[in-house]
N, C-alpha and C positions, 0 to 999 in steps of 0.2 A: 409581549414578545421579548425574548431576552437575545446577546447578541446570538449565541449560536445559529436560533433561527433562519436570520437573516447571510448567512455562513453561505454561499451557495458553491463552494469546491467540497468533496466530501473526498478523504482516504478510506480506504475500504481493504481486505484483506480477504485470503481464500486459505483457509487451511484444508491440505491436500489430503492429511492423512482422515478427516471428518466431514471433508466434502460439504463445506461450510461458510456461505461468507460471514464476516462481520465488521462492524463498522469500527475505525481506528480513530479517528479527528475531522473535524470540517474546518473549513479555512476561506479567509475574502477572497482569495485569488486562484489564483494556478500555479501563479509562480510559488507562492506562499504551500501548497499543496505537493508540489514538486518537489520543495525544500523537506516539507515534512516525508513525505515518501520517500526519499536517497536517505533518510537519519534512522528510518525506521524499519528499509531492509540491512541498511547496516546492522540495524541491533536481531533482526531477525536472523543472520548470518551467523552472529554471537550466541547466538541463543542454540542452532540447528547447526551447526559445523558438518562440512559435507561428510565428512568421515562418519557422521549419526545420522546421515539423512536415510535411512532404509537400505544402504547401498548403489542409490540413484546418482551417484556422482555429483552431487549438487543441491541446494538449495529447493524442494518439493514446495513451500508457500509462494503464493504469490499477493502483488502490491498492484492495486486497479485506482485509477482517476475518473470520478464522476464529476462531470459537470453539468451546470445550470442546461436543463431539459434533460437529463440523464443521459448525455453525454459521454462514453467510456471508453476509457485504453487502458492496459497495462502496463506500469512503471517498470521498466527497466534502465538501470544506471546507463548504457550505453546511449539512451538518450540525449541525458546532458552531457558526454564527453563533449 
C-alpha cells in the first residue's frame, strides 16, 4: 500500500462545460486538503478568467472536499475568510 492510499481527504473537481468530475490530489487532512483547494481554484481562476467563462460572469468549475466515508462539500474561498 503506498502512502496515497492511506490519503483519506480527496480534492475533486467538476468541469461544468463536460459535465464531469475528476480527481485533483488526496491529502492526510482537511486542513491539508483545504490548503490545496484555495491554491487550486486560484490556478483555476488563471486559467478560466471570467471574461472567457461563456459569459456566465464567473468562474463555471467547481472545487468539492471528500472526506473519510465520503463525506462532501464544496470549496469555496469564503469559507476560510
Amino acid at each position: 500500500m503506498n502512502a496515497s492510499d492511506q490519503a483519506a481527504w480527496q480534492l475533486v473537481g467538476w468541469d461544468a462545460f463536460s459535465n464531469e468530475q475528476y480527481s485533483v490530489s488526496r491529502h492526510f487532512t482537511e486542513l491539508e486538503c483545504r490548503a490545496a483547494a484555495r491554491e487550486y481554484l486560484r490556478e483555476l481562476e488563471r486559467q478560466q478568467p471570467s471574461e472567457d467563462s461563456g459569459g456566465q460572469g464567473g468562474l463555471q468549475d467547481q472545487v468539492f472536499i471528500v472526506g473519510p466515508g465520503g463525506v462532501r462539500y464544496r470549496y469555496e474561498r469564503e469559507l476560510d475568510a
